[in-house]
SENUTI-16336 format. One record per residue (C-alpha): x, y, z; residue number from 1; chain; residue in one letter. Coordinates in nm, 4 decimals, padded with zeros to 6 digits. Example, Ala and Ser with C-alpha at 12.3 -4.5 7.8 and 13.67 -1.06 7.14 Angstrom:
% SENUTI-16336
pt xx = 01.2300, yy = -00.4500, zz = 00.7800, num = 1, chaine = A, residu = A $
pt xx = 01.3670, yy = -00.1060, zz = 00.7140, num = 2, chaine = A, residu = S $
This chain:
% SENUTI-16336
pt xx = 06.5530, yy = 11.9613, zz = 16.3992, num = 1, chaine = A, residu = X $
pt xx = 06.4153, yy = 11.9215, zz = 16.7688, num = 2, chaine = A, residu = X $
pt xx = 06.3808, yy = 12.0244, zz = 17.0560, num = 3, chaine = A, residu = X $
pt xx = 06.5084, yy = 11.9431, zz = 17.3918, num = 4, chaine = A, residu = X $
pt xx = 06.1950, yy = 11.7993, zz = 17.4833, num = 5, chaine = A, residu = X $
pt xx = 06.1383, yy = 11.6371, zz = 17.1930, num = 6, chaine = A, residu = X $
pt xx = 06.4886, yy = 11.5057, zz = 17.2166, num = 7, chaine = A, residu = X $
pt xx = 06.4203, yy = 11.3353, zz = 17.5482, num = 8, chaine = A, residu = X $
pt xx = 06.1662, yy = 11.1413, zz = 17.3336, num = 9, chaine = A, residu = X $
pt xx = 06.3577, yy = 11.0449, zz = 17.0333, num = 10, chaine = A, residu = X $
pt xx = 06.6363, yy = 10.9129, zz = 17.2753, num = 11, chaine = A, residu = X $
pt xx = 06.4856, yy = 10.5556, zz = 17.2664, num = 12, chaine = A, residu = X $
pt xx = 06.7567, yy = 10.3025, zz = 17.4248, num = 13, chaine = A, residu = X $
pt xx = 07.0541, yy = 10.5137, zz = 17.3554, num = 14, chaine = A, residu = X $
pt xx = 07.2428, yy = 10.6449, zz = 17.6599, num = 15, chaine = A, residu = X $
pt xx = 07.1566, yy = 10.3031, zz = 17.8493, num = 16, chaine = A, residu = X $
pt xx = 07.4464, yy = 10.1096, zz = 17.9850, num = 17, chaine = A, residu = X $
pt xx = 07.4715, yy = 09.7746, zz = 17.9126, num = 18, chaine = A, residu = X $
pt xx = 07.5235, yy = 09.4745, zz = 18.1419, num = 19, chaine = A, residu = X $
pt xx = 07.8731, yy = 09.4652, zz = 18.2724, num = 20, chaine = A, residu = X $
pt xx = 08.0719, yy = 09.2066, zz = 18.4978, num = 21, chaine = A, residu = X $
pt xx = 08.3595, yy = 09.4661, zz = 18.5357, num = 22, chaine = A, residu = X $
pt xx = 08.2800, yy = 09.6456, zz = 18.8591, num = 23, chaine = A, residu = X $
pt xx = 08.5904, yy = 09.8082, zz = 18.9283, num = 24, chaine = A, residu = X $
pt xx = 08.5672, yy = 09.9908, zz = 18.5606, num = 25, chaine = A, residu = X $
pt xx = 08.2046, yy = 10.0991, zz = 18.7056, num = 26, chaine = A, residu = X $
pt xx = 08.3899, yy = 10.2323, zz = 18.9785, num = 27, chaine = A, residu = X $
pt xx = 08.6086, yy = 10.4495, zz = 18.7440, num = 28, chaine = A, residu = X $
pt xx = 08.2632, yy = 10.5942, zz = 18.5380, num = 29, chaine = A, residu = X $
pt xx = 08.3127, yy = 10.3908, zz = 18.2816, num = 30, chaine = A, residu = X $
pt xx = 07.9916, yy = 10.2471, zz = 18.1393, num = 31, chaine = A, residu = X $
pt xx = 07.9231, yy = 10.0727, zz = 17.7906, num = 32, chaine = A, residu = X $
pt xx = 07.6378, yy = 10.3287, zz = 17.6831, num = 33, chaine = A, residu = X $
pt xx = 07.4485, yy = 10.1580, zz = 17.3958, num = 34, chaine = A, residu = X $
pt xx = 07.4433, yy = 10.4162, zz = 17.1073, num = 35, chaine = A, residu = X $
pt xx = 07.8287, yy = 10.4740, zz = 17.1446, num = 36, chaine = A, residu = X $
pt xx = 08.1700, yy = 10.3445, zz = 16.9797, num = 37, chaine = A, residu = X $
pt xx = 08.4682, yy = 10.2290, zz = 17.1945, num = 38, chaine = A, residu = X $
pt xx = 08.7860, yy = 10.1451, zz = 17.1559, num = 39, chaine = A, residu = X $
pt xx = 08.9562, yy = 09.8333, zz = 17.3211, num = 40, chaine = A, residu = X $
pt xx = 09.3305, yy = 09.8442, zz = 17.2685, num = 41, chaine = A, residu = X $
pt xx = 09.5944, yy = 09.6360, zz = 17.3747, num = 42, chaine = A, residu = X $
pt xx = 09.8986, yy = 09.4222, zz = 17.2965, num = 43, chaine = A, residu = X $
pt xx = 09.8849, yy = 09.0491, zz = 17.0927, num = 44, chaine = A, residu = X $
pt xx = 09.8078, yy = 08.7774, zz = 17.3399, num = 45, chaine = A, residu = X $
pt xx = 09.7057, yy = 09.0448, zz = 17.5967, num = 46, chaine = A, residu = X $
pt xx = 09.3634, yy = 08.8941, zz = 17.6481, num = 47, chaine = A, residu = X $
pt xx = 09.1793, yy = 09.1769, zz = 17.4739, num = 48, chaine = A, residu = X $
pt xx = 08.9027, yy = 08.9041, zz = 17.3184, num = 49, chaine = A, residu = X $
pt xx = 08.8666, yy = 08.7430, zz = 17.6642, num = 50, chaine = A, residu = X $
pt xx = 08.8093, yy = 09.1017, zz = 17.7766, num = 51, chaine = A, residu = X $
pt xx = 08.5607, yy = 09.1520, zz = 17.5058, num = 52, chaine = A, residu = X $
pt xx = 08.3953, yy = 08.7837, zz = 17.5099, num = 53, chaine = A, residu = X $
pt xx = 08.3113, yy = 08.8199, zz = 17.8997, num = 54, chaine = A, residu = X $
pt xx = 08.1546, yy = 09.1036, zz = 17.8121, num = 55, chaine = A, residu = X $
pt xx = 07.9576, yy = 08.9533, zz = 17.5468, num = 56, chaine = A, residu = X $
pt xx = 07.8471, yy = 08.6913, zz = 17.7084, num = 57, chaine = A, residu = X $
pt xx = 07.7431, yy = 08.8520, zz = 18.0665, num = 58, chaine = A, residu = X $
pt xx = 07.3654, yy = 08.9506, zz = 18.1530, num = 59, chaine = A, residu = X $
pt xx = 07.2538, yy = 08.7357, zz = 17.8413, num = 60, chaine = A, residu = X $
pt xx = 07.1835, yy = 09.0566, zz = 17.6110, num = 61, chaine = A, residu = X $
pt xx = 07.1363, yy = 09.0858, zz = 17.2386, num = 62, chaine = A, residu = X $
pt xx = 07.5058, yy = 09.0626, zz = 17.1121, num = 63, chaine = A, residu = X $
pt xx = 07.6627, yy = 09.0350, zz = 16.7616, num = 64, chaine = A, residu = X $
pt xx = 08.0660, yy = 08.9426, zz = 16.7385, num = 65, chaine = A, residu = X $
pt xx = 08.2496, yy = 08.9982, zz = 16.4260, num = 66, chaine = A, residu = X $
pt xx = 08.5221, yy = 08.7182, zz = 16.5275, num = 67, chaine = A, residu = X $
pt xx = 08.7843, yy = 08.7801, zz = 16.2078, num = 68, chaine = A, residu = X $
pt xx = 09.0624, yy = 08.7029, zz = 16.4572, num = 69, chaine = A, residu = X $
pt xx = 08.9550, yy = 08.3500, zz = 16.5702, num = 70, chaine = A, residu = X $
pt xx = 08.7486, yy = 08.0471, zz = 16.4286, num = 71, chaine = A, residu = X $
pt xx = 08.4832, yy = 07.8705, zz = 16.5735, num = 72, chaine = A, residu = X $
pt xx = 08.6225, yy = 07.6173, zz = 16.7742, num = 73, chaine = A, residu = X $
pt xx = 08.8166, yy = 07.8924, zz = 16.9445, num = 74, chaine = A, residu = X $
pt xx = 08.5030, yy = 08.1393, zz = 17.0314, num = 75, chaine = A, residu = X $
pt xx = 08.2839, yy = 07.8483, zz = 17.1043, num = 76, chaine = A, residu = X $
pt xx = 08.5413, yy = 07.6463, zz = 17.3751, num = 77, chaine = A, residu = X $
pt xx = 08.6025, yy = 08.0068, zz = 17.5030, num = 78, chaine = A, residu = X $
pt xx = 08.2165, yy = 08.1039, zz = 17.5865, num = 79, chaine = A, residu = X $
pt xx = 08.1108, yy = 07.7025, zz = 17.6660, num = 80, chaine = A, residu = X $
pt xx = 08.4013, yy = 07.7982, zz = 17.9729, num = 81, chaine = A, residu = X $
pt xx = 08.2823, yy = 08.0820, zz = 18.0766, num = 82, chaine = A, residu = X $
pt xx = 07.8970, yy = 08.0223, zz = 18.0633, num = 83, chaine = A, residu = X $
pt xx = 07.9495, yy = 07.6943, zz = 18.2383, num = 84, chaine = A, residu = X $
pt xx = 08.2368, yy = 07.7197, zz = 18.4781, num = 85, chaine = A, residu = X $
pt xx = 08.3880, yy = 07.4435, zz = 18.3173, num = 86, chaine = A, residu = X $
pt xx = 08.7438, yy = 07.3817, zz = 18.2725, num = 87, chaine = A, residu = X $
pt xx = 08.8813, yy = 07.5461, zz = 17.9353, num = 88, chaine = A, residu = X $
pt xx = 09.0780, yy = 07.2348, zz = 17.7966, num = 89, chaine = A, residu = X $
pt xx = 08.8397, yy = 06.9783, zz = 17.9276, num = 90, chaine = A, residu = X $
pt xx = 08.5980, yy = 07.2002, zz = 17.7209, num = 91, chaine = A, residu = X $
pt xx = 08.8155, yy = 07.2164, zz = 17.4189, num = 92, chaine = A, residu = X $
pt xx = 08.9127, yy = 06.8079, zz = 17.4092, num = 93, chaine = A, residu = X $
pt xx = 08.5120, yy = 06.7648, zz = 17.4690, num = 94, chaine = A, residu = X $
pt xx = 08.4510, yy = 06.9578, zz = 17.1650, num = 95, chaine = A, residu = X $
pt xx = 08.6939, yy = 06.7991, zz = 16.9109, num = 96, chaine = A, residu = X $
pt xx = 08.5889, yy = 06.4682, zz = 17.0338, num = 97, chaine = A, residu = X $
pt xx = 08.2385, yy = 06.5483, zz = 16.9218, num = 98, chaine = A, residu = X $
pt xx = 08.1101, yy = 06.5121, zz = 17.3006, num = 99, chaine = A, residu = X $
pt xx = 07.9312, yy = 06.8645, zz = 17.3249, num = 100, chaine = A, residu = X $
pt xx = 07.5879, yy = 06.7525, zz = 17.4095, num = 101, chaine = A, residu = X $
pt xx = 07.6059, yy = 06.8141, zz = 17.8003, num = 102, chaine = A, residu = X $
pt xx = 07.6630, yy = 07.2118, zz = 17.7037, num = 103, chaine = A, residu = X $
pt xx = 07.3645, yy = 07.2183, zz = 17.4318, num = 104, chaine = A, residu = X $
pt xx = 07.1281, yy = 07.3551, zz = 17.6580, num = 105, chaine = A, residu = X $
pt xx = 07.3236, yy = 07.6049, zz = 17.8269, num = 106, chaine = A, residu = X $
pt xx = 07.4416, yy = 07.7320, zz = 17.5292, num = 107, chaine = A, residu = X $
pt xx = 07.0794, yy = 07.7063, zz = 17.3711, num = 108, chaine = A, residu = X $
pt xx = 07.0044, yy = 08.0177, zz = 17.6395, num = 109, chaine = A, residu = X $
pt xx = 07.2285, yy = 08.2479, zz = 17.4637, num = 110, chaine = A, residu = X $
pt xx = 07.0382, yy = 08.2137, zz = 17.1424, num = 111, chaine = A, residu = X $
pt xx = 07.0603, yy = 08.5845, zz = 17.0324, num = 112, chaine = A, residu = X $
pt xx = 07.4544, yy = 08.5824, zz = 17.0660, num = 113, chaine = A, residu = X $
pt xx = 07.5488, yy = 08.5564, zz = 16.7309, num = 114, chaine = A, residu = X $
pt xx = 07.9389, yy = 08.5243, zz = 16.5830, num = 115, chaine = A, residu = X $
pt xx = 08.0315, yy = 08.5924, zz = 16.2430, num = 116, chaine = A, residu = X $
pt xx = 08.3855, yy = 08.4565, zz = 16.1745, num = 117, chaine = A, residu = X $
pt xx = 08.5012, yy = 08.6222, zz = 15.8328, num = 118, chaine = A, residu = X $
pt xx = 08.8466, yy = 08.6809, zz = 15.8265, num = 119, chaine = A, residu = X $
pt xx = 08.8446, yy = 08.9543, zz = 15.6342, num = 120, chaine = A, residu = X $
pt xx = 08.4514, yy = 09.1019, zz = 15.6994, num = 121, chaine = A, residu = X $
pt xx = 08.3789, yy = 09.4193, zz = 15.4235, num = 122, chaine = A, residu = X $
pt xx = 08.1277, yy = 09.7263, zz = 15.4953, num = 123, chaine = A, residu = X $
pt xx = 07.8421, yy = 09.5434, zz = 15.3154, num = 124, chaine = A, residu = X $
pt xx = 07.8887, yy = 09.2403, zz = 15.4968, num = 125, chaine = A, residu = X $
pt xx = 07.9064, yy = 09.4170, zz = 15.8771, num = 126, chaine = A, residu = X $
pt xx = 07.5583, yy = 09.5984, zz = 15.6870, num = 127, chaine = A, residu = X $
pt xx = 07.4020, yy = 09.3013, zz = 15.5650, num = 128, chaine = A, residu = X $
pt xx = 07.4845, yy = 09.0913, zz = 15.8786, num = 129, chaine = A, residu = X $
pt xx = 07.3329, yy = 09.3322, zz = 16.1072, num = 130, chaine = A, residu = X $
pt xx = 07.0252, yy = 09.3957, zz = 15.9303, num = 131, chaine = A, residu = X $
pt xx = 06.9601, yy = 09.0093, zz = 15.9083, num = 132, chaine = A, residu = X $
pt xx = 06.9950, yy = 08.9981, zz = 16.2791, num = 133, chaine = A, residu = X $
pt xx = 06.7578, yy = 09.2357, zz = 16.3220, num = 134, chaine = A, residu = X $
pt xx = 06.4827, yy = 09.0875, zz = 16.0652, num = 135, chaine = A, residu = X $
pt xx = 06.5348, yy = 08.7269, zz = 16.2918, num = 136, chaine = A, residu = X $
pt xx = 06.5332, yy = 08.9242, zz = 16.6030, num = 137, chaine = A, residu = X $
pt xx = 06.3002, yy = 09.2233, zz = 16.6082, num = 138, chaine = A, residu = X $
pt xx = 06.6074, yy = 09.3988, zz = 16.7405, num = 139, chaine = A, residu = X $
pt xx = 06.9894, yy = 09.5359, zz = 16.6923, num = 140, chaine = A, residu = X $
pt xx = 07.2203, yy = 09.4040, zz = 16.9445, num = 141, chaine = A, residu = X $
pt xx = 07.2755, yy = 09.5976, zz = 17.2152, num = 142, chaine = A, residu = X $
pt xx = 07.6174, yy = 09.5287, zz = 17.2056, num = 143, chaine = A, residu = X $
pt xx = 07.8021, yy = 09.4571, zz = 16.8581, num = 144, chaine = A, residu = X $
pt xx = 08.2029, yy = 09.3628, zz = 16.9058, num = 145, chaine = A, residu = X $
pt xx = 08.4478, yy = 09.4259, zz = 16.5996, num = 146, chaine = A, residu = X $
pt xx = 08.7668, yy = 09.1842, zz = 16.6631, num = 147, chaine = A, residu = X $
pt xx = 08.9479, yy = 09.3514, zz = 16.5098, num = 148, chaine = A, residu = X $
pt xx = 08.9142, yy = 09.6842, zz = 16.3689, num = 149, chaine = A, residu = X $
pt xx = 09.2211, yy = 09.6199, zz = 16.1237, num = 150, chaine = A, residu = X $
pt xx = 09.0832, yy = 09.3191, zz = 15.9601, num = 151, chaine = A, residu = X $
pt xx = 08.7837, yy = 09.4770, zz = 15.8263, num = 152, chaine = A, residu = X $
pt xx = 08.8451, yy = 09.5119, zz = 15.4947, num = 153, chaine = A, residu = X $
pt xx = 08.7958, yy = 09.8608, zz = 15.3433, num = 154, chaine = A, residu = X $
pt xx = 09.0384, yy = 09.8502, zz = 15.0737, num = 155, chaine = A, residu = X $
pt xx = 09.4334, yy = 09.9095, zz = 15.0567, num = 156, chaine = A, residu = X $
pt xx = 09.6269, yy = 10.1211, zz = 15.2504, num = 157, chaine = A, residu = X $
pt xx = 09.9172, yy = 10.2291, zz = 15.0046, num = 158, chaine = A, residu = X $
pt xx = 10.1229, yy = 10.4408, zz = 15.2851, num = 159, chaine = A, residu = X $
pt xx = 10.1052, yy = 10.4783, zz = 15.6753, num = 160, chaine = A, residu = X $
pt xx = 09.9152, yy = 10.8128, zz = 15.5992, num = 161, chaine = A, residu = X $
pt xx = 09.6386, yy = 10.6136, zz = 15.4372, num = 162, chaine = A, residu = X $
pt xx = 09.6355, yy = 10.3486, zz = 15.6548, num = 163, chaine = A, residu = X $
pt xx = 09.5299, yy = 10.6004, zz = 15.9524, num = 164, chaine = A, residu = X $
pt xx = 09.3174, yy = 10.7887, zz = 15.7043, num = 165, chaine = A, residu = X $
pt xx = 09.1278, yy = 10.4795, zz = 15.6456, num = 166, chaine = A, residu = X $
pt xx = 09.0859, yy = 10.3784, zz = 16.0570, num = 167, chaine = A, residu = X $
pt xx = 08.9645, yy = 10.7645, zz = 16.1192, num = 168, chaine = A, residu = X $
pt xx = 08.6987, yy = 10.7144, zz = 15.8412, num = 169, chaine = A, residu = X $
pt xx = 08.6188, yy = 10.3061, zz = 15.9904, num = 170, chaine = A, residu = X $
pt xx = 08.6228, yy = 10.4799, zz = 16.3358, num = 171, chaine = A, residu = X $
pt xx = 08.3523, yy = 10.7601, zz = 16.2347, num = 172, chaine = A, residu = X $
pt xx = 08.1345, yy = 10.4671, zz = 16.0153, num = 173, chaine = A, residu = X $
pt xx = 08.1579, yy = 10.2539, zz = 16.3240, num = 174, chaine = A, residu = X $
pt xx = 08.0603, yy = 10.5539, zz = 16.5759, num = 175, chaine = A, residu = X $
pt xx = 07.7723, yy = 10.6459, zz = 16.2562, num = 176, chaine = A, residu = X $
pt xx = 07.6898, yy = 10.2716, zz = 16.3367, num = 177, chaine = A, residu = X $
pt xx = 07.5967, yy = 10.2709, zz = 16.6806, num = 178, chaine = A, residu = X $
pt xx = 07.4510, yy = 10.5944, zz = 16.6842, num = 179, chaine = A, residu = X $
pt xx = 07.1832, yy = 10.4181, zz = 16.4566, num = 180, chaine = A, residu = X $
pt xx = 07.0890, yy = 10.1095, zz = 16.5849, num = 181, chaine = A, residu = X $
pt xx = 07.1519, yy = 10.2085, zz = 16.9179, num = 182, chaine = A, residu = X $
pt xx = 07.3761, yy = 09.9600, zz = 17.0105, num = 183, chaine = A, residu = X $
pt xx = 07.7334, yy = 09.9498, zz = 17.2227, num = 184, chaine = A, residu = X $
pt xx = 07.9938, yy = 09.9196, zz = 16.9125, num = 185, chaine = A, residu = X $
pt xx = 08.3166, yy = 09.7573, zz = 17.0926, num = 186, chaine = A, residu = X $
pt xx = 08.5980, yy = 09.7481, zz = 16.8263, num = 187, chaine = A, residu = X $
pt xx = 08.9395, yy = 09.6045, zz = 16.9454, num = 188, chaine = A, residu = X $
pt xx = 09.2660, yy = 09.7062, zz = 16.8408, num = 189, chaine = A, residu = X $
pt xx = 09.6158, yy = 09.7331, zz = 16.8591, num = 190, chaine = A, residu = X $
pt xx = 09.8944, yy = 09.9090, zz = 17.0249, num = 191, chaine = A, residu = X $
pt xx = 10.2096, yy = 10.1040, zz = 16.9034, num = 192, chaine = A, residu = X $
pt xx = 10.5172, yy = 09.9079, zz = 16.8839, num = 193, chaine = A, residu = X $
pt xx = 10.6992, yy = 09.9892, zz = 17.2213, num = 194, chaine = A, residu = X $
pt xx = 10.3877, yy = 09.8792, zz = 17.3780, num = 195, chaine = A, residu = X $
pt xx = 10.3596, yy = 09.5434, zz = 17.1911, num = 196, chaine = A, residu = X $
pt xx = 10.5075, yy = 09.3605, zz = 17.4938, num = 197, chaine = A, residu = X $
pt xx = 10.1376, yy = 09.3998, zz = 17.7139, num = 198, chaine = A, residu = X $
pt xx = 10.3867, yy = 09.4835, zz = 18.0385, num = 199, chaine = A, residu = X $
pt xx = 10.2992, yy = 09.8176, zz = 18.1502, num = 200, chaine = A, residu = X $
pt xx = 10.0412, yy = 10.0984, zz = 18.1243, num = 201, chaine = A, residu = X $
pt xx = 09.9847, yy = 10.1956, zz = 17.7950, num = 202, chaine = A, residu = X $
pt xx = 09.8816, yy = 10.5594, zz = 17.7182, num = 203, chaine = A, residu = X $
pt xx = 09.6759, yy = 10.7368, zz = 17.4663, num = 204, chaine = A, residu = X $
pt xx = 09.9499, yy = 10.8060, zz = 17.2835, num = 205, chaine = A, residu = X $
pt xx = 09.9914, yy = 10.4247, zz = 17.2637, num = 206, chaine = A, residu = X $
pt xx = 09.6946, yy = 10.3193, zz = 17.0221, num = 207, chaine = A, residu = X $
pt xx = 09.7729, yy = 10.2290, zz = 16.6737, num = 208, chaine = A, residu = X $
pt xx = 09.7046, yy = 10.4563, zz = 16.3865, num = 209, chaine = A, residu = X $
pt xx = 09.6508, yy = 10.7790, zz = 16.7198, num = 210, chaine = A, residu = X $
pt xx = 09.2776, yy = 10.7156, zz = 16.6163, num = 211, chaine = A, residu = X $
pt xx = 09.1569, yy = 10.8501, zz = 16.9551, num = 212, chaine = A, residu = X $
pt xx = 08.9382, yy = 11.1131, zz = 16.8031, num = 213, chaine = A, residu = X $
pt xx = 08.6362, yy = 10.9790, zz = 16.7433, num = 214, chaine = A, residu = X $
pt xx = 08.6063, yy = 10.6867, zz = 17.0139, num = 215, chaine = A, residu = X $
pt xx = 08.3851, yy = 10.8158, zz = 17.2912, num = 216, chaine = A, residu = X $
pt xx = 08.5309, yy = 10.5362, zz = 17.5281, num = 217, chaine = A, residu = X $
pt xx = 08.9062, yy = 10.4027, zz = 17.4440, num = 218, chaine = A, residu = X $
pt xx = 09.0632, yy = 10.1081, zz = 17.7303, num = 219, chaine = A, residu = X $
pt xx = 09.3760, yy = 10.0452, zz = 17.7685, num = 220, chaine = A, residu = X $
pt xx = 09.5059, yy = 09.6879, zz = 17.8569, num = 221, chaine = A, residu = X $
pt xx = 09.8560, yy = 09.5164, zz = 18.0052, num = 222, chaine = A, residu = X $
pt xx = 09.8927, yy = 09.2342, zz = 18.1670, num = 223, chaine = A, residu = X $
pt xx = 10.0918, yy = 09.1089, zz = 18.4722, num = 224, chaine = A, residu = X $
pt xx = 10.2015, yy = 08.7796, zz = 18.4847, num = 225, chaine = A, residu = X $
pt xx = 10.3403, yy = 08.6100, zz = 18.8217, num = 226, chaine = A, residu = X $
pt xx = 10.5949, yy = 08.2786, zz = 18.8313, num = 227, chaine = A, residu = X $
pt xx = 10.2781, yy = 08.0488, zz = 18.8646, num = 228, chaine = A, residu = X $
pt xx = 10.1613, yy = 08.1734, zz = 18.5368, num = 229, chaine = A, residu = X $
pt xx = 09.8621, yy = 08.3498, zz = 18.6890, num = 230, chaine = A, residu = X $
pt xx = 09.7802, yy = 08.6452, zz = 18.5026, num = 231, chaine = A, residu = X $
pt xx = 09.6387, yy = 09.0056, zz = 18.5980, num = 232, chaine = A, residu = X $
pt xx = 09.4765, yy = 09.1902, zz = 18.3448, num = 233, chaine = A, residu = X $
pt xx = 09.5040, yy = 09.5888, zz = 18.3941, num = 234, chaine = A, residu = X $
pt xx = 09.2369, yy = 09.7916, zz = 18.2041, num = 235, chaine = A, residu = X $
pt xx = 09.2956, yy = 10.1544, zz = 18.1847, num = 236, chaine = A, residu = X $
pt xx = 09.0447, yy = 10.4284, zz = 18.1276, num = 237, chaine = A, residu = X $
pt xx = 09.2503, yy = 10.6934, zz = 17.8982, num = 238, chaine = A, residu = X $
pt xx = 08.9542, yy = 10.8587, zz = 17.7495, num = 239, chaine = A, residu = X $
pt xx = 08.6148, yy = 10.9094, zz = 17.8468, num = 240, chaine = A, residu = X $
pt xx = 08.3338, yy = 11.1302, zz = 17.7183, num = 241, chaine = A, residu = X $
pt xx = 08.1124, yy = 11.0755, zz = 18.0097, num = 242, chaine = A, residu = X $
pt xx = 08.3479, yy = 11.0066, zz = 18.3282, num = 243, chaine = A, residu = X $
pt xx = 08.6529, yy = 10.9833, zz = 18.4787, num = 244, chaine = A, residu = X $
pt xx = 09.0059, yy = 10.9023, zz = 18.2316, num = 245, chaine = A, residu = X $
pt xx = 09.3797, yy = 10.9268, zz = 18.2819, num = 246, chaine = A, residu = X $
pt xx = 09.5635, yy = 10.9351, zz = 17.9607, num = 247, chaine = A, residu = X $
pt xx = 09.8731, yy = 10.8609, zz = 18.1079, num = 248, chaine = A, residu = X $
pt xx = 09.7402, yy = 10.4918, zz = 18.1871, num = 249, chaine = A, residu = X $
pt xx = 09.8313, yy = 10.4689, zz = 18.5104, num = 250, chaine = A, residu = X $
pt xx = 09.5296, yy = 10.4684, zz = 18.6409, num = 251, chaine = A, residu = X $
pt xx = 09.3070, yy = 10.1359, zz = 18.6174, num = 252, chaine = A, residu = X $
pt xx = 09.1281, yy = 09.8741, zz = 18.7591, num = 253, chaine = A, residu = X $
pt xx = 09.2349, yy = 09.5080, zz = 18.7807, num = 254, chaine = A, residu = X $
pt xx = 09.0977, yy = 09.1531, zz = 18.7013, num = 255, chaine = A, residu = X $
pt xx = 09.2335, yy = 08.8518, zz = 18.7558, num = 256, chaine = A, residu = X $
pt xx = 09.1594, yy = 08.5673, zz = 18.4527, num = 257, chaine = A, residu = X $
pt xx = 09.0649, yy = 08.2390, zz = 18.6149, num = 258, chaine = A, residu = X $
pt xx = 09.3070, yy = 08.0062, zz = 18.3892, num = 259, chaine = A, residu = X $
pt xx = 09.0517, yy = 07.7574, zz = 18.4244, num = 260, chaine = A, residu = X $
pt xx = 08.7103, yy = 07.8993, zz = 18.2997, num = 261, chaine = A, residu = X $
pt xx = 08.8701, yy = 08.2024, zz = 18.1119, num = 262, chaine = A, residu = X $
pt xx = 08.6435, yy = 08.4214, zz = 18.3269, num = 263, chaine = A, residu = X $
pt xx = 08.7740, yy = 08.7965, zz = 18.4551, num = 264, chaine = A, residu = X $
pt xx = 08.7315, yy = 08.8154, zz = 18.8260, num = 265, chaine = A, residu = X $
pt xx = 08.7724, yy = 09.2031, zz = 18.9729, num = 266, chaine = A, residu = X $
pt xx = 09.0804, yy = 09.1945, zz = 19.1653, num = 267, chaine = A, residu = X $
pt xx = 09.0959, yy = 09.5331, zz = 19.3935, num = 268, chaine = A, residu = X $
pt xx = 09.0207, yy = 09.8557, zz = 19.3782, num = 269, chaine = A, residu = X $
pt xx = 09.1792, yy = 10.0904, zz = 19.0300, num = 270, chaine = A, residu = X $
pt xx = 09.4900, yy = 10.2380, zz = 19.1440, num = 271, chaine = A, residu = X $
């Protein structure tokens, strides 16, 4: 029990916002307060883990990702572009060929950026894996990414009932999570079936399992894809705890993802 003075004291880091390269979310309130659980939600092959991996990787900060929906090669051709600029398949043909060594260093400087790429990650391994990090590091990340909620593995889901029975109780373990170590807990997920396609706003109403209860921050993402085969990435704020949010989805802010180097560029203003 304490006070509100004594609260102030016991905050430590929680409430702090982590790094972010998205500054036309910032201009919509929404910050990645370390200490809270968020929801990133979008279609497959939206760019949701692009989303989440720029994030990651910007301001060089503490980060674990739980990578259960891609391997190694993947995450690691991914970041090497984005760090570095460099061109995503040169990356990617550099790396199979066993030709990394011009990228060692760079990489080198995002030593406490770990990835853990279990497919199908329990409760005691998320546990286990985040108190090792801390005994190497002296620390908990400050942001820890989930990709994706649905392939942690906390047992069978006999029914539909059950199955968003079980994400409710994952959500509140996850939220429990960050409210401990004090870090950002980003879990990704997916999106209704009529929304599957990525083309236009998605709603609250739109997230998988209607697990928007607990979530203090849930995102929204579609995509918008010209004849060039640029793409457009449109992240919508439909709940926030401590800012502006539109559960509708149609209002968002726009990034632009550099084919080339993967990165998310902020396009214009949210409209």
């Amino acid at each position: 029990m304490y006070s509100l003075t004594q609260s102030v004291d016991i905050r430590g880091a929680a409430g702090e916002p982590i790094p972010t390269p998205y500054k036309g979310l910032e201009r919509l309130e929404v910050e990645f307060l370390r200490g809270t659980f968020s929801l990133g939600v979008a279609g497959p092959g939206t760019g949701k883990s692009l989303f989440a991996l720029n994030l990651a990787l910007y301001g060089n900060i503490p980060a674990l990702y739980f990578s259960a929906d891609s391997g190694a090669a993947t995450q690691v051709s991914r970041a090497t572009s984005i760090i570095t600029g460099a061109d995503s398949k040169e990356v990617k043909r550099r790396l199979l060929e066993n030709d990394f060594g011009d990228y060692a260093e760079v990489l080198g400087e995002r030593w406490w950026v770990r990835f853990v790429y279990e497919a199908r990650p329990t409760l005691a391994d998320l546990e286990t894996t985040i108190a090792a990090y801390f005994e190497v590091f002296g620390c908990y990340p400050h942001l820890i990414v989930i990709d994706n909620i649905t392939n942690i593995d906390v047992g069978g889901a006999e029914s539909a009932e059950s199955f968003t029975f079980g994400l409710e109780a994952l959500c509140e373990y996850l939220a429990e999570m960050a409210r401990e170590t004090r870090s950002h807990v980003l879990a990704l997920h997916h999106v209704t079936g009529e929304h599957s396609d990525g083309m236009n706003p998605i709603p609250l109403s739109g997230v998988k399992g209607k697990i928007g209860r607990v979530p203090s921050l849930i995102l929204t993402i579609f995509k918008e894809i010209d004849g060039m085969d640029g793409r457009v990435l449109h992240v919508s704020v439909v709940k926030n705890r401590e800012g502006f949010e539109d559960s509708s989805g149609n209002t968002f802010a726009s990034f632009e993802l550099n084919q080339s180097n993967l990165r998310l560029n902020d396009v214009t203003l949210a409209f």
